[in-house]
C-alpha positions in Angstrom: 19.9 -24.1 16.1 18.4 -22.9 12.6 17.7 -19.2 12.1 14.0 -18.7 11.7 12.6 -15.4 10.0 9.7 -13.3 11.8 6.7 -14.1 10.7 4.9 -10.7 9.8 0.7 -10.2 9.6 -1.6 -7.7 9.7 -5.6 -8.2 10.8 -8.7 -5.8 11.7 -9.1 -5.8 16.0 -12.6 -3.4 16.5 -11.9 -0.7 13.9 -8.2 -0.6 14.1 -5.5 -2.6 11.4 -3.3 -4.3 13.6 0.8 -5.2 12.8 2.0 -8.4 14.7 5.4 -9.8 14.2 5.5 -13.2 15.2 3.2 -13.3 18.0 3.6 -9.8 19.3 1.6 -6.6 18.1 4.2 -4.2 16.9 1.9 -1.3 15.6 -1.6 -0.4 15.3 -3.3 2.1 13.3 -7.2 3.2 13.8 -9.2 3.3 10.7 -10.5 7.1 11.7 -7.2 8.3 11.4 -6.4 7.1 7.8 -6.2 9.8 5.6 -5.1 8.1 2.7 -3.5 4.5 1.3 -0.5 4.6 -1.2 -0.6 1.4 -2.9 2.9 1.1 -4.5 3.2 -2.2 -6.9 5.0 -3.7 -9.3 4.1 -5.2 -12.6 0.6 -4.1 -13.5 -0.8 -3.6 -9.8 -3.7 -5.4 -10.9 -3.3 -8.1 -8.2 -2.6 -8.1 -4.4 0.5 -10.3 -5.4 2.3 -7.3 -7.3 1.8 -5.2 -4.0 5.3 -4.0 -2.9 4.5 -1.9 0.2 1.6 0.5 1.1 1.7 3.9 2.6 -0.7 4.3 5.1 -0.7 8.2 6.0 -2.6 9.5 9.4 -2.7 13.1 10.6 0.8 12.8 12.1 2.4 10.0 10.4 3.1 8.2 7.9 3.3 4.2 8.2 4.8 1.6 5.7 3.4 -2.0 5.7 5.6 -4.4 3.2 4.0 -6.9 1.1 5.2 -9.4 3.9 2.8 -8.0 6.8 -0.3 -8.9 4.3 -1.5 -5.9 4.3 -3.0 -6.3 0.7 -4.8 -9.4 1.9 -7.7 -9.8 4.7 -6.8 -6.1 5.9 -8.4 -5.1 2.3 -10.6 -7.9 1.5 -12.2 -8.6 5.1 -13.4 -4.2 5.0 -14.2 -3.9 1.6 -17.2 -1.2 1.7 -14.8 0.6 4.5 -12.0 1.3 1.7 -14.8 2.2 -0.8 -16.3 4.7 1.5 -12.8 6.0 2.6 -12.3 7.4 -1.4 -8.5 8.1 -0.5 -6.8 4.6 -2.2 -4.1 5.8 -5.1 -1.6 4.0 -7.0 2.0 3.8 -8.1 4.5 2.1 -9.8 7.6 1.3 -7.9 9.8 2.8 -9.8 8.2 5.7 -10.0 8.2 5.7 -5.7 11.8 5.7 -4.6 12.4 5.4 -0.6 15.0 6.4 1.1 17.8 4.2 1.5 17.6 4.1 4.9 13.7 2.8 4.6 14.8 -0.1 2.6 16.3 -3.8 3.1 17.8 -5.9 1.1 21.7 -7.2 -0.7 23.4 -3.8 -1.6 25.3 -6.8 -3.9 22.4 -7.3 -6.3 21.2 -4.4 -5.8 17.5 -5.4 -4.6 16.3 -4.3 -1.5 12.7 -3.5 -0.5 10.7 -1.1 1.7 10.7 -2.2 5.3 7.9 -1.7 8.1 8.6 1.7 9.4 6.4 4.7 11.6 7.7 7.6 10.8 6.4 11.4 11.4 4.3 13.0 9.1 6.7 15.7 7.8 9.7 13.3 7.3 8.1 11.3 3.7 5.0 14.2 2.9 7.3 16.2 0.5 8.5 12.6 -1.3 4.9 10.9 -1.2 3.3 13.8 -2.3 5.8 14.2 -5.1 4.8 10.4 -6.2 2.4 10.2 -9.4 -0.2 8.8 -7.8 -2.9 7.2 -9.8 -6.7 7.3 -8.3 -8.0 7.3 -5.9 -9.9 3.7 -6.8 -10.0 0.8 -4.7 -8.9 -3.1 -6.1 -12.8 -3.7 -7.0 -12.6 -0.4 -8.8 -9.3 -1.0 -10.3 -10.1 -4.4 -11.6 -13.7 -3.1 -13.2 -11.4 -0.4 -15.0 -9.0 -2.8 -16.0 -11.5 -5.5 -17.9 -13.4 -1.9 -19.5 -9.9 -1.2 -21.0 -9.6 -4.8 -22.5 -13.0 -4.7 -24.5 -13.0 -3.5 -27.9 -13.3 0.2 -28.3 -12.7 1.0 -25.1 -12.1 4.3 -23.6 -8.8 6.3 -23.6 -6.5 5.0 -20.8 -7.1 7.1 -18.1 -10.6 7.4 -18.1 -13.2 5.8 -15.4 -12.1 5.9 -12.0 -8.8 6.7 -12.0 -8.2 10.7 -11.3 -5.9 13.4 -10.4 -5.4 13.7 -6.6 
């Protein structure tokens, strides 16, 4: 019998982001408790492809959603004005957005390992997260308006338009 890997995905059910691995629902988080979204990406973050994991923090928790669970596809795309009207999107490099250890999977051989689907309390990650230098906040739309400004000749200093201080 050939191993098979768990298939991950995330979707919207009412108003709550949903977490099903393989055909079972593993978490679920209600869009009126999202506080804010950590984006953290690789590359240039300016497509859902360089998405490495995302922070989702409630109240009480703090929840991490690999690239695997699709969380920068139809969870963002399918509630676009939702994430615009939520203002609380920010952004940041992976390397600049260490994890624990213990939070991450991968070959200690090479090295490479990656954040992992995890719940955790509030007051375990706050001090790290919050240490993060988080770009924003700004959705993708926003992000990808900024992005083509800053192309065009004579645009404006980097930094300016949507992206702000937290």
């Amino acid at each position: 019998m050939a191993w098979k890997a768990s298939q991950w995905h995330t979707l919207w059910q009412g108003s709550s982001i949903v977490l099903y691995r393989d055909d079972a629902e593993v978490d679920r988080v209600a869009a009126a408790d999202i506080r804010r979204v950590v984006v953290v990406y690789g590359g240039a973050g300016d497509t859902p492809g360089d998405l490495s994991y995302a922070v989702i923090e409630t109240d009480d928790s703090h929840v991490i959603f690999p690239a695997e669970t699709g969380i920068a596809g139809r969870i963002h795309f399918e509630r676009q004005s939702f994430w615009s009207g939520l203002d609380a999107i920010y952004w940041v490099p992976e390397a600049q957005a260490g994890l624990p250890a213990r939070l991450r999977r991968g070959s200690w051989l090479s090295r490479r390992t990656r954040a992992q689907y995890q719940r955790l309390p509030k007051t375990e990650l706050a001090a790290l997260v919050d240490a993060w230098p988080l770009e924003g906040p700004q959705t993708w739309e926003q992000r990808k308006w900024e992005r083509i400004e800053r192309s065009r000749p004579f645009a404006a200093a980097p930094g300016a338009g949507h992206a702000r201080a937290r």
